[in-house]
C-alpha positions in Angstrom: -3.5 261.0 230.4 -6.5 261.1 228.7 -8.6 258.8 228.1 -8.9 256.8 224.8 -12.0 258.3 222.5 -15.1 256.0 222.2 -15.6 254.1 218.9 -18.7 255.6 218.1 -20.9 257.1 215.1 -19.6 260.9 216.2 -16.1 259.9 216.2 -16.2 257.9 213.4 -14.6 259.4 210.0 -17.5 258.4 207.6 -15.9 255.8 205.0 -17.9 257.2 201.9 -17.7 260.7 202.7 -19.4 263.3 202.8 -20.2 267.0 200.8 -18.4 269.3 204.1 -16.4 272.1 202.4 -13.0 271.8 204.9 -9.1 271.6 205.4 -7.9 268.6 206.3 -4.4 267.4 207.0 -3.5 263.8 207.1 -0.9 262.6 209.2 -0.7 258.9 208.6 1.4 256.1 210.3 1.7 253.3 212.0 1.4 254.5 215.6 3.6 252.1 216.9 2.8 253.7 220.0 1.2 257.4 219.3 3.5 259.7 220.8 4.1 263.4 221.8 5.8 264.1 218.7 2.8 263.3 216.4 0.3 265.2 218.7 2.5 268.4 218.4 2.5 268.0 214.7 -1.0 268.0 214.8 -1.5 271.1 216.7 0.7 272.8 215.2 -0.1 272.1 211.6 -3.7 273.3 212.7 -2.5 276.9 213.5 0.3 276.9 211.1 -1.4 275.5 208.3 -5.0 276.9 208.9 -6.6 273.6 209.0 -10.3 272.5 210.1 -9.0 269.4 211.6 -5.9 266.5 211.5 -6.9 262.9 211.0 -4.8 260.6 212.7 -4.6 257.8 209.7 -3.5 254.3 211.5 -2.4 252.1 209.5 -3.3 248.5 209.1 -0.2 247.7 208.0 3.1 249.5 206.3 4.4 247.4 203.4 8.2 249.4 204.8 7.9 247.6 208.2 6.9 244.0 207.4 8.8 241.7 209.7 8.8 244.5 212.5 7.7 244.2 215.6 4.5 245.7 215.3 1.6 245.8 217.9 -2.5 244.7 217.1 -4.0 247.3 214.9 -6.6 247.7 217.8 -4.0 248.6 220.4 -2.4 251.3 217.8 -5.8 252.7 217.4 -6.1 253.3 220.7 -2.6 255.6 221.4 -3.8 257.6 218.7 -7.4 258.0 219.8 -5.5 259.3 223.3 -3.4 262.2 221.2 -6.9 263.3 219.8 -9.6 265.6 221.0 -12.4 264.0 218.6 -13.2 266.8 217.0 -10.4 269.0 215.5 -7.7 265.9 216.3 -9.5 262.8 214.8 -7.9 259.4 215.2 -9.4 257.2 212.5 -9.1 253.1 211.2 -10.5 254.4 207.9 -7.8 253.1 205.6 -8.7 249.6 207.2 -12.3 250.3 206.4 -11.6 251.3 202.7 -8.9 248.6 202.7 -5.9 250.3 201.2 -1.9 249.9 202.3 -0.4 252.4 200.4 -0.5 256.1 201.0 -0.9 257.1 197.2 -4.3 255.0 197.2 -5.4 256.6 200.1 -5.4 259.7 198.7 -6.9 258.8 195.7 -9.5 257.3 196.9 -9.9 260.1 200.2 -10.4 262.8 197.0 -13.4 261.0 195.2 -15.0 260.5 198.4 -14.7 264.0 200.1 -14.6 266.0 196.7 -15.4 269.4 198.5 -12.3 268.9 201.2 -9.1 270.4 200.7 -6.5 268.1 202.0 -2.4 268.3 203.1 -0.3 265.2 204.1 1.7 266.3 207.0 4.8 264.2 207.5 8.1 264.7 209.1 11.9 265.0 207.2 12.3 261.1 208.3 9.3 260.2 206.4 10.5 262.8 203.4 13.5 261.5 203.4 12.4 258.0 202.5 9.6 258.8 200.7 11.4 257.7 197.0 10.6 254.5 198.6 7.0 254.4 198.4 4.6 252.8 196.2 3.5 255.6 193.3 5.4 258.5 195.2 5.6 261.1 192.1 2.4 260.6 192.0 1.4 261.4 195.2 3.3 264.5 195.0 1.0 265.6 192.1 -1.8 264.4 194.0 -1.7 266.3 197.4 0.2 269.3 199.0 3.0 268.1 201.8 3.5 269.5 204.8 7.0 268.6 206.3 7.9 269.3 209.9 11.6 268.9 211.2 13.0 266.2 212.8 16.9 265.9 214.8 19.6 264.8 212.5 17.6 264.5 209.7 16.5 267.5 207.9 19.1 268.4 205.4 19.4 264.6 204.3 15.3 265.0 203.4 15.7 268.3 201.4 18.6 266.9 199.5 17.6 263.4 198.7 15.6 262.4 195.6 12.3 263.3 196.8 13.2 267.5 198.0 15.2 267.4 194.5 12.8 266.5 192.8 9.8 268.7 194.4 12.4 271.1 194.6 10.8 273.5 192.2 7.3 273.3 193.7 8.3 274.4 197.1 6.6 276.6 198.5 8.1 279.3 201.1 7.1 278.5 204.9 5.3 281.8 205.6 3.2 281.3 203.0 2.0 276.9 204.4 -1.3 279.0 205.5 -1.7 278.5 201.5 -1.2 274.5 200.8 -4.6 273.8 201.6 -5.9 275.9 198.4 -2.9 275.5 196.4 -2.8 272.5 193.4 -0.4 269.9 193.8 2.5 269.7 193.2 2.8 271.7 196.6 5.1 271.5 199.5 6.4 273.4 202.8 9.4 272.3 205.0 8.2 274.0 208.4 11.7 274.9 210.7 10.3 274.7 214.3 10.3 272.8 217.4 11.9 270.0 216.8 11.5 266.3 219.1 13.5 263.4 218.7 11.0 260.9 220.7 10.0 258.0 218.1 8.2 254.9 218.6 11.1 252.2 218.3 12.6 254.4 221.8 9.5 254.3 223.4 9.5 250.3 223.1 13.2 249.8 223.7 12.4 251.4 226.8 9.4 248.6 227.8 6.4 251.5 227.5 3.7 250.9 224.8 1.6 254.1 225.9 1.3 257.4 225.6 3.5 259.6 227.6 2.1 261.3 230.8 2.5 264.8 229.8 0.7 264.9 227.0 -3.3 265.6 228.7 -2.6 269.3 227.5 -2.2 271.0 224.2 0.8 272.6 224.0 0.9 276.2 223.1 2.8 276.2 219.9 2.5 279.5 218.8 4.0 280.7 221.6 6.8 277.5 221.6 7.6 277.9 218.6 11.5 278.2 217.8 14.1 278.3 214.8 15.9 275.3 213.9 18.7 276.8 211.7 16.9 275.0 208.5 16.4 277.1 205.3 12.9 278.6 204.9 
C-alpha cells in the first residue's frame, strides 16, 4: 500500500489558481473509502482522455448522502491521497478550501480561477444515472464536458434516464474522448471498458475503511482494456 501523500505546498492544488495551460479531469466524491475502482478511472481517463492530470475532488460533504454514515473528512482525504501519485493523480480538499457543496459551483468557480485549464468531469453510469438529481445539473452539462465510465448493472439505465436523454444529442463517439478536453460544452463520452463493481458501502459492510492491498501499482489499462457490450 502506499503511503498517504504529505499535506504540503507541492501537493497542494492552489485555491486561487494559477495561469498553467493544462487538461484536467475531475473526478469528485465522497471517498467513503477511496477504492480501486476510482484509481482505475483515473488512469485510465489519463490515457484515454489525453489528460495532464486527475484531481481527486473530496468532498466535504454530499447534500445526496446526509444522514449516511459518513467518515471525518480528514480520514477520506487520506484514502484518496493513497490512490494518487502527487503529481499526475492529485488528491485535493480544495472544494473545502473554496467552500462549495455542489458540483455545479465547483466548476464555476474552478473555470474563473484556472481560466487557461481545460477541464472534464469524469464520473461513472451510477453517478450519470442520478445526476437529474443534482443541484443546477443542465447547467453543469453546459458548463463542462463528461466523461462517463461503466459500471455493473447500471449502464443502460444511465444512458436512458433523463440526463443521457437529454445530453443525448451532444454525445460524442468514444474514439473520438481524446477530444472532450478541447471540445465546448455541452460535451460527453460513455467509455465501454473494464468494468468493477467494488463501491464504498461494500467495502464498509465488510468492516475495512482502507484502501485495498493491491492497489501500490498502476494498472496497465491500455493493455486491460476490454468491451463491455455497451453501445459506443
Amino acid at each position: 500500500m502506499q503511503k498517504p501523500m504529505p499535506d504540503t505546498a507541492a501537493t497542494r492544488i492552489p485555491e486561487w489558481g494559477d495561469t498553467r495551460c493544462c487538461r484536467i479531469g475531475l473526478l469528485g466524491g465522497s471517498f467513503n473509502p477511496g477504492h480501486v475502482w476510482h484509481r482505475a478511472i483515473a488512469y485510465r481517463a489519463l490515457v484515454e482522455l489525453q489528460l495532464d492530470q486527475v484531481w481527486l475532488m473530496v468532498s466535504p460533504g454530499n447534500p445526496l448522502k446526509v444522514g449516511q454514515d459518513m467518515a471525518p473528512f480528514a480520514l477520506r482525504l487520506t484514502t484518496a491521497r493513497q490512490l494518487a501519485d502527487g503529481r499526475r493523480v492529485v488528491a485535493t480538499d480544495i472544494e473545502a478550501r473554496i467552500g462549495t457543496r455542489y458540483t455545479v459551483d465547483t466548476i464555476r468557480i474552478l473555470k474563473n480561477r484556472f481560466p487557461r485549464a481545460r477541464f472534464v468531469w469524469l464520473t461513472g453510469a451510477d453517478g450519470f444515472a442520478g445526476l437529474s438529481l443534482w443541484k443546477g445539473w443542465r447547467r453543469l452539462v453546459h458548463c463542462v464536458p463528461i466523461a462517463v465510465f461503466p459500471r455493473p448493472g447500471v449502464n443502460a439505465r444511465a444512458l436512458r434516464g433523463a440526463a443521457g436523454e437529454y445530453m443525448a444529442r451532444w454525445r460524442v463517439p468514444a474514439r473520438q474522448a481524446g477530444r472532450l478536453a478541447s471540445l465546448s460544452p455541452p460535451a460527453w463520452a460513455f467509455l465501454p471498458g473494464v468494468q468493477n463493481s467494488i463501491s464504498a458501502t461494500q467495502i464498509r459492510q465488510q468492516g475495512g475503511f482502507r484502501v485495498p492491498a493491491d492497489q501500490s501499482t498502476p494498472p496497465d489499462l491500455r493493455t486491460t482494456r476490454r468491451k463491455t457490450g455497451e453501445q459506443s
